[in-house]
C-alpha positions as CSV (number, residue, x, y, z in Angstrom):
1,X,-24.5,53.4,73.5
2,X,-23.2,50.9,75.7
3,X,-20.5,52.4,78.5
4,X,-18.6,50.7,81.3
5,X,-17.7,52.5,84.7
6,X,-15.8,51.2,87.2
7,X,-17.7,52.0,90.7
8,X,-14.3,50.1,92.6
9,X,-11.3,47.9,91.7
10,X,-10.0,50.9,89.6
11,X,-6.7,52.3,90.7
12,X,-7.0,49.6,94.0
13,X,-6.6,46.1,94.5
14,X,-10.4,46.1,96.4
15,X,-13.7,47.4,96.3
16,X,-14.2,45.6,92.8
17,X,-17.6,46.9,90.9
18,X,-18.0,47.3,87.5
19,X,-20.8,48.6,85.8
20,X,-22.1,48.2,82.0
21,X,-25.4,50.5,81.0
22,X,-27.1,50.3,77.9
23,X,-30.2,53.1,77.9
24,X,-31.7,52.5,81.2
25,X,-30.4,49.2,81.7
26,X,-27.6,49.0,83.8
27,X,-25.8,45.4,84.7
28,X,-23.4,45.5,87.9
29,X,-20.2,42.6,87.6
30,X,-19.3,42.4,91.1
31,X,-20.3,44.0,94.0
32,X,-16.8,44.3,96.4
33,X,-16.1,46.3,99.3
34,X,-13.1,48.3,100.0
35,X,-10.4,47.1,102.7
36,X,-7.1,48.6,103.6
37,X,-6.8,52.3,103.4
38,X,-8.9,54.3,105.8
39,X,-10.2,56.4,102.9
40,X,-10.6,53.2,100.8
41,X,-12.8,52.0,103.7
42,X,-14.5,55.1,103.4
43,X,-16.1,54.9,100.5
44,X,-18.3,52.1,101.8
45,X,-20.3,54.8,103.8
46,X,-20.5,57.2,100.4
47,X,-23.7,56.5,98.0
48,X,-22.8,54.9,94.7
49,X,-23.2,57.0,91.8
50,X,-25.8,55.3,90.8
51,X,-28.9,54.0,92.9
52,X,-29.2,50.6,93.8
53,X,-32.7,50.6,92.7
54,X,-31.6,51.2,89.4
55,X,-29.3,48.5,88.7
56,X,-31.0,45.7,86.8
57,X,-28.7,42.8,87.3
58,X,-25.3,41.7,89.4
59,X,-23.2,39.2,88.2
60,X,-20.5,37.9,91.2
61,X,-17.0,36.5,89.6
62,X,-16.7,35.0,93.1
63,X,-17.2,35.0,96.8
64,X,-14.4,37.1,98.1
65,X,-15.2,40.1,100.3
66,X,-13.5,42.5,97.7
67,X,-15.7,41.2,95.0
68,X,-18.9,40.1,97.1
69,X,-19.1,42.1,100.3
70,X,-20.9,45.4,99.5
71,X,-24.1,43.3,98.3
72,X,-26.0,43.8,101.8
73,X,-25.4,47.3,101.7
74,X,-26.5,47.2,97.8
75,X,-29.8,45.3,99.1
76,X,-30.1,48.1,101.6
77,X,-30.0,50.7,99.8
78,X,-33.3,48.8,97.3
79,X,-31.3,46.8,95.0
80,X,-34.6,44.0,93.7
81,X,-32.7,42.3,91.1
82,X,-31.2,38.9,91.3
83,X,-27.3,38.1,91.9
84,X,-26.1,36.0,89.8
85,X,-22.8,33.2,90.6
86,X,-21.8,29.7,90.0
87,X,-23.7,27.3,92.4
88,X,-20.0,27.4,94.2
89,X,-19.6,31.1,94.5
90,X,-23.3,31.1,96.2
91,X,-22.7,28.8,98.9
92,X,-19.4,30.0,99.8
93,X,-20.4,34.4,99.6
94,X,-23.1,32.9,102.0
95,X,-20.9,32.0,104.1
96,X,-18.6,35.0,103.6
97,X,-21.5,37.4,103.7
98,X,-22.6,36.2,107.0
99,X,-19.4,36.2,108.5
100,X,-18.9,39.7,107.3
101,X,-22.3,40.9,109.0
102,X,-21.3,39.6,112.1
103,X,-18.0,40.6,112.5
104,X,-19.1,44.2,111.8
105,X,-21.9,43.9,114.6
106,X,-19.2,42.7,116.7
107,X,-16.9,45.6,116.0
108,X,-19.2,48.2,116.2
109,X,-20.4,46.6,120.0
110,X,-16.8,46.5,120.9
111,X,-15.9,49.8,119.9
112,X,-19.0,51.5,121.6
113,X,-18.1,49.0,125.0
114,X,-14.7,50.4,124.9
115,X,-15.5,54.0,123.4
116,X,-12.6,53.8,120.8
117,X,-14.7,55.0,118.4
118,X,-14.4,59.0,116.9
119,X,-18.0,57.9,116.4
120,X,-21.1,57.7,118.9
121,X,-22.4,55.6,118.4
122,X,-20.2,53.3,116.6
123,X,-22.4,51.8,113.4
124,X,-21.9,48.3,111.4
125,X,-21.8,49.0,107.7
126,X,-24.3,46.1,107.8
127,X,-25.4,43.1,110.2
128,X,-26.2,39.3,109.9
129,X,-30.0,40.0,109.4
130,X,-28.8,42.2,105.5
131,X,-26.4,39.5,104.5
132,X,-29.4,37.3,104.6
133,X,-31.6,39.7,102.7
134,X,-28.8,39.6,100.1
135,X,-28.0,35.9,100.3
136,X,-31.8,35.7,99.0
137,X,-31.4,37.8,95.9
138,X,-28.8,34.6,94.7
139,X,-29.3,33.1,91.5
140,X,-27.3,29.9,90.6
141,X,-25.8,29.3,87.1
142,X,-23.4,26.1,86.1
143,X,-20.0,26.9,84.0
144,X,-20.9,27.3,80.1
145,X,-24.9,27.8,80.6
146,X,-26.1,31.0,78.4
147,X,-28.1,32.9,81.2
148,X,-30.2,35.7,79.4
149,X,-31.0,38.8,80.8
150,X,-33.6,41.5,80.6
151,X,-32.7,44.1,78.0
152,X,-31.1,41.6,75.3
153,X,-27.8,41.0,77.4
154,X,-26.9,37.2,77.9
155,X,-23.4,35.7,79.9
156,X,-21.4,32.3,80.8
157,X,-19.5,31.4,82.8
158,X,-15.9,30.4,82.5
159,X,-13.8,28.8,85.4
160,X,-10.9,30.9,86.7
161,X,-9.3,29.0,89.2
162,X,-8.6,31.4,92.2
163,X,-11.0,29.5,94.7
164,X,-13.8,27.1,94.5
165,X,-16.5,28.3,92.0
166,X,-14.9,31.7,90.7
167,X,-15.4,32.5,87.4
168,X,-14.7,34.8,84.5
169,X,-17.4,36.3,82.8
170,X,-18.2,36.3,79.5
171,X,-21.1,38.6,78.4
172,X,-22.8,39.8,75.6
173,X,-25.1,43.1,75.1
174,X,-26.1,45.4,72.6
175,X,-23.5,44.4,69.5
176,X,-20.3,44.1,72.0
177,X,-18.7,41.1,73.8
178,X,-17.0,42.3,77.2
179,X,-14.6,39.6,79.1
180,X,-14.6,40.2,83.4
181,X,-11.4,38.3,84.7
182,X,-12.9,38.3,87.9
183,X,-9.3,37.0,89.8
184,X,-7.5,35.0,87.9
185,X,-6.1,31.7,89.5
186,X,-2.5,30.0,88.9
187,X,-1.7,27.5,86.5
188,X,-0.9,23.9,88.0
189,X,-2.5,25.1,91.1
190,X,-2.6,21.2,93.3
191,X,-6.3,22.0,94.3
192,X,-7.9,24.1,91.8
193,X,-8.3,23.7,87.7
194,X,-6.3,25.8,85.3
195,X,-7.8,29.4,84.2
196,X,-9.6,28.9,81.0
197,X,-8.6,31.2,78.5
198,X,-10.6,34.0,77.1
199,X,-12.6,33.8,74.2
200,X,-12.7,36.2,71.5
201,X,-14.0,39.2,72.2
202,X,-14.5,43.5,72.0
203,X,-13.2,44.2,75.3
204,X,-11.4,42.5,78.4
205,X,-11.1,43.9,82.1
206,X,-8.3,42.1,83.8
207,X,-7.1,42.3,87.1
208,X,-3.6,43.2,87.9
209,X,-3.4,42.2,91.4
210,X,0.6,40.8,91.0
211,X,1.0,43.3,87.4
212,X,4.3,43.8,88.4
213,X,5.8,40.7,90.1
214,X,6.5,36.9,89.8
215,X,6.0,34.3,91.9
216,X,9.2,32.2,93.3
217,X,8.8,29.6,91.8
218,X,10.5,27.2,95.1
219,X,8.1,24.2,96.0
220,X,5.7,25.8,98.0
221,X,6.0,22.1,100.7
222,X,9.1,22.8,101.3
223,X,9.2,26.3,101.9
224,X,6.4,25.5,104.5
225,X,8.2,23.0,106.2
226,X,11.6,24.8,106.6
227,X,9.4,27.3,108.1
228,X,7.7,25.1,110.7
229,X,10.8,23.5,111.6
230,X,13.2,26.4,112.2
231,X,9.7,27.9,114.7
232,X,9.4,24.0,116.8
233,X,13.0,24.0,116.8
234,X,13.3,27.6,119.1
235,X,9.8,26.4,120.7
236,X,7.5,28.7,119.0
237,X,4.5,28.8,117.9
238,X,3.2,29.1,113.7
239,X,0.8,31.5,112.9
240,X,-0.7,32.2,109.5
241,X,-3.3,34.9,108.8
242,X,-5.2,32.8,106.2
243,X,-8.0,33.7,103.6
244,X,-11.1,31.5,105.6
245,X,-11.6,30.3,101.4
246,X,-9.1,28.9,99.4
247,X,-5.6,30.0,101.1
248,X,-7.0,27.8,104.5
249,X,-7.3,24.9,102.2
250,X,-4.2,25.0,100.1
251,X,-2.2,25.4,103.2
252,X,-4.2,22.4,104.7
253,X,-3.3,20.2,101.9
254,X,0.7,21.6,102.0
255,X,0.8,20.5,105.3
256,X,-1.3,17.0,104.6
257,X,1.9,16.3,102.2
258,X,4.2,17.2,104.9
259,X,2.3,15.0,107.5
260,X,2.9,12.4,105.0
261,X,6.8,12.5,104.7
262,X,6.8,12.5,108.2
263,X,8.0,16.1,108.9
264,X,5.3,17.1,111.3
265,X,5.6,14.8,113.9
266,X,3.2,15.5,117.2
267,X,3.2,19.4,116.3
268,X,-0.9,20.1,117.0
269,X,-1.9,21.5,113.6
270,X,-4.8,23.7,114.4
271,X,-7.6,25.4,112.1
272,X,-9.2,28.3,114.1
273,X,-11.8,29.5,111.6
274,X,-15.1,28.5,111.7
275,X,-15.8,30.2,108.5
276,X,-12.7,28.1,107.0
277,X,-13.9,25.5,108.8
278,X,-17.3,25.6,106.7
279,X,-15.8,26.5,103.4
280,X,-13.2,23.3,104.0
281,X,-16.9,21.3,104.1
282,X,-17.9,23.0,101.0
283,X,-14.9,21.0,99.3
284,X,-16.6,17.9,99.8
285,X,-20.1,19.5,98.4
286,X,-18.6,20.9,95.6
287,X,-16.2,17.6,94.4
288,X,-16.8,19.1,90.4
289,X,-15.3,22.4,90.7
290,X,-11.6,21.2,92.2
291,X,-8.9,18.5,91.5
292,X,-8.9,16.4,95.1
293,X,-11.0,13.1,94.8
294,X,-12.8,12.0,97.5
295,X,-10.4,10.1,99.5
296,X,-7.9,12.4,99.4
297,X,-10.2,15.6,100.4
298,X,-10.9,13.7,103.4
299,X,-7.3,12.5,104.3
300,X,-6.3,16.6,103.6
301,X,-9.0,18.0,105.7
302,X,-8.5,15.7,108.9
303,X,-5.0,16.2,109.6
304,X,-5.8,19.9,111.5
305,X,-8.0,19.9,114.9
306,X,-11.1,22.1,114.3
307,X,-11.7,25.0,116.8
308,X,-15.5,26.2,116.6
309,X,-16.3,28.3,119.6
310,X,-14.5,30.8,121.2
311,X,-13.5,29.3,124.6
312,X,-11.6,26.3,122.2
313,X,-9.9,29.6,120.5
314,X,-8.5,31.2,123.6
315,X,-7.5,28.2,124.7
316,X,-5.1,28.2,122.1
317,X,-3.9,31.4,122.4
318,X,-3.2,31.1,126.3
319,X,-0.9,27.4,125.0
320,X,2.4,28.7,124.9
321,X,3.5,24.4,123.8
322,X,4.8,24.8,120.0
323,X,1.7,24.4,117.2
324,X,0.4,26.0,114.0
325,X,-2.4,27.8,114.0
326,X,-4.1,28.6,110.6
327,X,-6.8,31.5,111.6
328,X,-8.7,34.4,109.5
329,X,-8.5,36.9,108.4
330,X,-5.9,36.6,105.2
331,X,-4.9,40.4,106.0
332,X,-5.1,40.5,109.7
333,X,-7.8,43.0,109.3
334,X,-10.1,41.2,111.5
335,X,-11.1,38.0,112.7
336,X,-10.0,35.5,115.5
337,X,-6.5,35.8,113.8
338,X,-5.7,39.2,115.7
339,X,-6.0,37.8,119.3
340,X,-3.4,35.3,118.3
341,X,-1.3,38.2,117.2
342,X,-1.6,40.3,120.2
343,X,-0.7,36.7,122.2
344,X,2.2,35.6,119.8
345,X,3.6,38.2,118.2
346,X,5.6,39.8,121.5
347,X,7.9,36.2,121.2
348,X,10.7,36.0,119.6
349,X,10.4,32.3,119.1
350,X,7.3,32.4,117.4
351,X,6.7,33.1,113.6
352,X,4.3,35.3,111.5
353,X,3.8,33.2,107.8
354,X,1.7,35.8,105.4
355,X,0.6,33.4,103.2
356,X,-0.8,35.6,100.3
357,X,-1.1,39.2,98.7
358,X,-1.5,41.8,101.8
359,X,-3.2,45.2,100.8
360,X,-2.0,48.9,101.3
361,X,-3.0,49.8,104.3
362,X,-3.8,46.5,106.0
363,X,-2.0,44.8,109.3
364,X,-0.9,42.4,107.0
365,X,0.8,44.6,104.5
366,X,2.5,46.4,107.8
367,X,4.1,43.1,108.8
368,X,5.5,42.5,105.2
369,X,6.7,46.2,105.7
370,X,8.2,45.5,108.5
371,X,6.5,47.7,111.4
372,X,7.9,47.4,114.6
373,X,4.1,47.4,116.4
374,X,0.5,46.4,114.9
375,X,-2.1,48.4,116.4
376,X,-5.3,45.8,117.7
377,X,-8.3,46.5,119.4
378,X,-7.2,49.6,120.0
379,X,-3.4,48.9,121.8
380,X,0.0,48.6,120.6
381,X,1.2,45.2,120.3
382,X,4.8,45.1,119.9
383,X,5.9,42.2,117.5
384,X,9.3,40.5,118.0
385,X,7.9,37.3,116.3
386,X,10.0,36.4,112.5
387,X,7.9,37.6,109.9
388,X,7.8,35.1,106.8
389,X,6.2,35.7,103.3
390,X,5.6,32.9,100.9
391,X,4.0,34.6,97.8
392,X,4.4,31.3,95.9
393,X,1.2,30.4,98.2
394,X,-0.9,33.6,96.3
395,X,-4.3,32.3,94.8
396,X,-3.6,35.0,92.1
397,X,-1.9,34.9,88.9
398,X,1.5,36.1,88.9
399,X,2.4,39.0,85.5
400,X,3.5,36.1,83.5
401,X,0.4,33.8,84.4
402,X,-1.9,37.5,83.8
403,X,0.1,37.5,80.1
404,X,-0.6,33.9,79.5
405,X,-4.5,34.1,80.1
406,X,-4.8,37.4,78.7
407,X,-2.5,36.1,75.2
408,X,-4.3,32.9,74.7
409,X,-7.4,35.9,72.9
410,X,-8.1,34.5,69.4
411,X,-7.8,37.7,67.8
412,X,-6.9,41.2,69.3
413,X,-9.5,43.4,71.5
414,X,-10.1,46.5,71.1
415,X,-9.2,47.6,73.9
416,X,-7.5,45.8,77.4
417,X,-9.1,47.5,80.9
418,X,-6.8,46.6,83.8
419,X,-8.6,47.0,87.2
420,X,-8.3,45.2,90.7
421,X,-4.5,46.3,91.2
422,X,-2.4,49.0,93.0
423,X,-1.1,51.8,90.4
424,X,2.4,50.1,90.0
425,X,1.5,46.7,89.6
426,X,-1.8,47.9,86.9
427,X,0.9,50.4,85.2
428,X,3.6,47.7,84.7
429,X,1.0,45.5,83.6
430,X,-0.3,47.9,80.9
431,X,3.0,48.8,79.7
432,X,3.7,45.0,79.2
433,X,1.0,44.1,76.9
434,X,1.3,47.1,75.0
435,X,4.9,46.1,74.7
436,X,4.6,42.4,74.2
437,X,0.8,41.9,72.5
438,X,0.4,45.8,71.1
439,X,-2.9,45.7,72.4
440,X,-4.5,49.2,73.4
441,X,-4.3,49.1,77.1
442,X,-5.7,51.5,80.2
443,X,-6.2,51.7,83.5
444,X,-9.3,53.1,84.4
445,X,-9.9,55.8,86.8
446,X,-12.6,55.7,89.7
447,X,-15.8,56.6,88.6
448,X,-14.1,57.1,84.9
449,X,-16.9,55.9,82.0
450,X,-15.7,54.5,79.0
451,X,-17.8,54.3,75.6
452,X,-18.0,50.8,74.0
């Protein structure tokens, strides 16, 4: 009998890992790993229920941490199968994968330097030298190829907008076709193609990141600009936590358009990411999977000034002169980002732009919340700055862009999943297609197995 459990991404917006098992063959649909939460983030340390060794197959929706990052620790732990991804998707979790070893050498170094760490010694979930282990187990596929897999199973491919290369996934296995929304992307979106719709199938998992809320609908330019004028005009200084993939390159074009009508003037537009600074590249490499041609990718992606090493970065944090700085991570949970929040956000002048869906528990989600102090390497950091939000920036499907995808089904499922969503946002969303479609809808528990 074939089953589904979700191993992550149930009852959370991260972590996402959902696994299919049919007799001893067990298929894994991305590999994420928890952020936010301290006891979200503690469930990277805990075993899976299942061992690594025994998983036959992965297939990656996309690159994102939540949906990529746990694969080094899978790898570790004797994963030997392959991972499967669009071409895309492999060159950009390479990127993320890397960046994600380092950073957690780094913090572990820095906490055991400054002994802020309950634990001695501090340990990295994983290093550089295991996202390269992992990075090997990548297997490419292109959008609509049939790739087969051991034990009778066989998937596509479908694109999903979101960022370059995701995908949903459309698989096949013992009688049953199961539909993985991986993250679905927006509709119109200016740099990435619209979410194809799902085919006809037994069962769909969705995700349910914005279940319960709709995007403004304001032009997204404009919004941005207001923002950057109202900071130059007190003397401030612009800074937006950005996703390093996808959110760092819409912004890049917003502000292309605005370069354009002439509304940025001399202000120093500057990209301090040198994993967004790599993914940007991967725009050019990967001309199929977006809408920009050529000349205008390069117009878009000249207009910031690149900072690669470190000296370059504090630089820019010591310039109190009125810029933009576009710097990861998208959550201010790590990443060059936070030392420009410990030198900006004391200033009144200056502005903090969250330009995309901030988790519970991150730094990000405590500036939407308003909190009066963010807590960084270890010290209070009092912030004064304005706090914007422009959610009409979200790579994610808003509830009526999730209904849209979701009604465009030929014919009724059995059954709807909703995953990779806080309980409110999955719960509004299950309640709506009951309501709307009259589909059977439920949102899985963690660890919760499901018969097919």
């Amino acid at each position: 009998m074939l089953s589904l459990k979700s191993l992550g991404g149930a009852g959370t917006v991260t972590g996402s890992k959902h696994l299919l098992s049919l007799g001893d063959e067990r298929i894994l649909v991305d590999c994420g790993l928890f952020q936010g939460l301290k006891n979200l983030r503690d469930l990277n340390w805990q075993p899976l229920p299942v061992s690594p060794r025994d998983i036959d197959a992965v297939i990656l929706t996309h690159a994102h941490l939540d949906h990529s990052g746990y694969l080094p620790r899978l790898v570790q732990g004797g994963y030997r199968g392959k991972v499967y991804a669009t071409p895309a998707t492999r060159d950009v979790a390479e990127l993320i994968l890397m960046d994600s070893g380092h950073l957690q050498e780094k913090d572990a170094e820095f906490f055991n330097r400054h002994q802020l760490s309950r634990h001695q010694p501090a340990l990295a979930l994983y290093g550089v030298r295991d996202a390269q282990r992992a990075v090997g187990h990548f297997s490419t596929a292109a959008f609509g190829q049939t790739v087969r897999l051991a034990g009778g199973a066989s998937f596509r491919f479908r694109p999903a907008g979101h960022i370059l290369g995701a995908a949903s996934v459309d698989l096949e296995w013992g009688g049953r076709r199961i539909v993985f929304s991986g993250d679905i992307g927006r509709y119109d979106d200016p740099l990435l193609p619209d979410p194809v719709p799902p085919p006809e199938a037994d069962y769909i998992l969705i995700e349910s990141t914005y279940g319960n809320r709709i995007h403004d609908k304001a032009d997204p330019t404009e919004a941005l600009g207001a923002i950057v004028d109202r900071t130059i005009a007190r003397g401030g200084t612009l800074v937006i936590p950005a996703f390093a993939v996808g959110r760092a390159q819409e912004l890049l074009y917003h502000f292309w358009k605005l370069k354009r009508a002439g509304r940025l003037a001399a202000v120093p537009l500057f990209l301090d990411s040198p994993m967004a600074i790599d993914a940007t590249e991967l725009m050019s490499r990967h001309m199929g999977d977006h809408r920009l041609d050529s000349k205008t990718c390069r117009q878009v992606f000249a207009i910031a000034r690149y900072t690669d090493d470190v000296e370059a970065s504090k630089a820019i944090s010591a310039n109190r002169f009125p810029k933009v700085v576009i710097s990861a991570s998208g959550m201010a949970t790590g990443g060059r980002v936070l030392h420009h929040l410990k030198a900006f956000a004391p200033d009144a002048r200056n502005t903090i732009l969250l330009a995309g869906f901030q988790a519970a528990g991150t730094r990000g989600r405590a500036l939407q919340e308003g909190a009066p102090e963010l807590k960084i390497h270890g010290l209070w950091v009092p912030v004064n700055a304005e706090v914007a939000h422009l959610d009409m920036l979200s790579a994610h499907a808003d509830a009526h862009e999730l209904m849209r995808w979701l009604s465009a089904c030929p014919r009724p499922p059995r059954k709807v999943f909703i995953v990779h969503g806080e309980p409110e946002a999955a719960e509004a969303l299950r309640i709506r297609i009951g309501r709307e479609l009259g589909w059977p809808a439920v949102v899985p528990r963690l660890d919760q197995e499901f018969e097919l």
